[in-house]
C-alpha positions, 0 to 999 in steps of 0.5 A, spaced: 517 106 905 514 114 903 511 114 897 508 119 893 507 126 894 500 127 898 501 134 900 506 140 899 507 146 903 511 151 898 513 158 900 508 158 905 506 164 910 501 166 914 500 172 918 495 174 922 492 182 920 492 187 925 495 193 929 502 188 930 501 183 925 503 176 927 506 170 923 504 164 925 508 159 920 514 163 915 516 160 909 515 153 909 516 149 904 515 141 906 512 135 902 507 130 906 509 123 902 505 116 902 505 112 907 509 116 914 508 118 920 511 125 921 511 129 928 511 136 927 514 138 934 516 145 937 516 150 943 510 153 945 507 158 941 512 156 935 506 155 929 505 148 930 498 147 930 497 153 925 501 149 920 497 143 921 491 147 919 494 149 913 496 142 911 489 141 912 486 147 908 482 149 915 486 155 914 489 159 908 496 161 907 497 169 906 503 167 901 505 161 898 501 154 896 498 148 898 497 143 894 494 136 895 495 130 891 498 136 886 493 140 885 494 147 888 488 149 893 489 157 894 485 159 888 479 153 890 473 155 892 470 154 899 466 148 897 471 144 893 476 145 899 471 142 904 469 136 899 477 135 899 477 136 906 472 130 906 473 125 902 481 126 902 484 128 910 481 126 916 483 129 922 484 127 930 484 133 936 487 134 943 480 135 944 476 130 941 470 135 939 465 128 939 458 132 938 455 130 945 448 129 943 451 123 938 452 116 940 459 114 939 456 110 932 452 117 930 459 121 932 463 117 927 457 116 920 457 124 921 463 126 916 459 120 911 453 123 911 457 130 910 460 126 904 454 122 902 457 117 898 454 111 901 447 108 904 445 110 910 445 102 913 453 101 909 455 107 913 452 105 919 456 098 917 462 102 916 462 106 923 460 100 927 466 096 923 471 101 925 468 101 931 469 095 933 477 094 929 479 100 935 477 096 941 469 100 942 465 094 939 461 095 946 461 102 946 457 103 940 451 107 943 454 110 949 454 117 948 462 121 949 460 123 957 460 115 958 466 114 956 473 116 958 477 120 955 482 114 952 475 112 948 473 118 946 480 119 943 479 112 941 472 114 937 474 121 934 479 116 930 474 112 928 471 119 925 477 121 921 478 114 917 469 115 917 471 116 909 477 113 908 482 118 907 490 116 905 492 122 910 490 123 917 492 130 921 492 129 928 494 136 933 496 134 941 492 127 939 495 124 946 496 131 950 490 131 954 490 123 956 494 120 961 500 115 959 497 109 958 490 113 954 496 117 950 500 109 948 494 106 946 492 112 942 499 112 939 500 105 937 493 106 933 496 111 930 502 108 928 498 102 926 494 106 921 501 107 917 504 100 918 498 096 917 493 100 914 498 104 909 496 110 912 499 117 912 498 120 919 501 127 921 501 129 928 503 135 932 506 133 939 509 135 944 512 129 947 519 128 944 519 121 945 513 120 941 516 124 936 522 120 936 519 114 935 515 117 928 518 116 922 521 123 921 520 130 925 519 137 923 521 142 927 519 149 927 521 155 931 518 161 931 514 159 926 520 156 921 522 150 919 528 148 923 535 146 920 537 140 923 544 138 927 548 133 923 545 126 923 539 129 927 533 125 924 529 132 924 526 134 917 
């Protein structure tokens, strides 16, 4: 069952400035809670992944506020909004931006070593362990071009639980994978709730993933859509 506020959404807008301004998310008050998995799903184009980066204080609202843990984050300077971002929130995109350089190890200590809480051996302990947990036990030293795009997938949510954050935002994690990629990444996401008490917030827009998350947000033209009677959209 959902538990305690982690992120809240309230009043928030967000335009983009310009000749012809553009709004990306319009009004939007939504409440993230402990332990779900909420799918965040709309047509092209309707400010899904813009809300997402707003949840995830990787953009900020033009109107409104978003608050973690309670705490509000528009008045936060830059270094305390990053240190949230670390310590609080991982994050998993379509594209799975592994530094090519790196080994799949050195991919996942990076946000540990960004956060610098932990010995440089606990947290290559802490990558390896991970690692092994998602099925990579193998694939530790390879770098991300030897690897298919599943473990590569695979390996970028190693890196969002690298600091052991209670949230991970996950935008069109599956939407460049093929079927049986896009249901092992998933049931991993859906692992991470049931088994590990995690929150996980995806955008996709696959709706039969998104059905069988615990609830669905539905924008439209970057709004909150109201549902249908008995529709299990939020």
């Amino acid at each position: 069952m959902a538990g305690d506020i982690l992120i809240e959404a309230k009043g928030v807008t967000r335009i983009l400035p310009g000749i012809v301004p553009t709004t990306l998310v319009r009004n939007v008050d939504l409440a993230i809670r402990a332990n779900e998995f909420v799918a965040i799903t709309g047509p092209s184009g309707s400010g899904k992944s813009s809300l997402l980066y707003l949840l995830g204080l990787l953009d900020l609202p033009t109107e409104g506020e978003v608050t973690i843990h309670g705490k509000g984050t528009a008045h936060m300077a830059d270094d305390e909004r990053a240190l949230i971002r670390l310590a609080a929130l991982g994050f998993v995109f379509q594209f799975h931006f592994l530094l090519p350089e790196f080994t799949a190890l050195e991919n996942v200590m990076l946000p540990m070593r960004a956060l610098g809480r932990l010995s440089r051996e606990a947290m290559r302990t802490r990558a390896a362990e991970l690692l092994d947990a998602l099925g990579l036990a193998e694939h530790r030293h390879k770098l991300p071009d030897q690897l298919s795009g599943g473990q590569r997938q695979r390996v970028a949510v190693a890196r969002a639980l690298a600091n052991d954050p209670p949230v991970i935002l996950a935008d069109e994690p599956t939407g460049s994978l093929d079927s049986k990629s896009s249901e092992q990444v998933f049931q991993i996401l859906r692992d991470l709730v049931d088994k590990r008490s995690k929150t996980v917030v995806a955008v996709t827009h696959d709706l039969g993933l998104a059905e069988r998350m615990d609830r669905r947000v539905q924008l439209v033209d970057g709004a909150i859509e109201a549902p249908a009677d008995g529709a299990r959209v939020t």
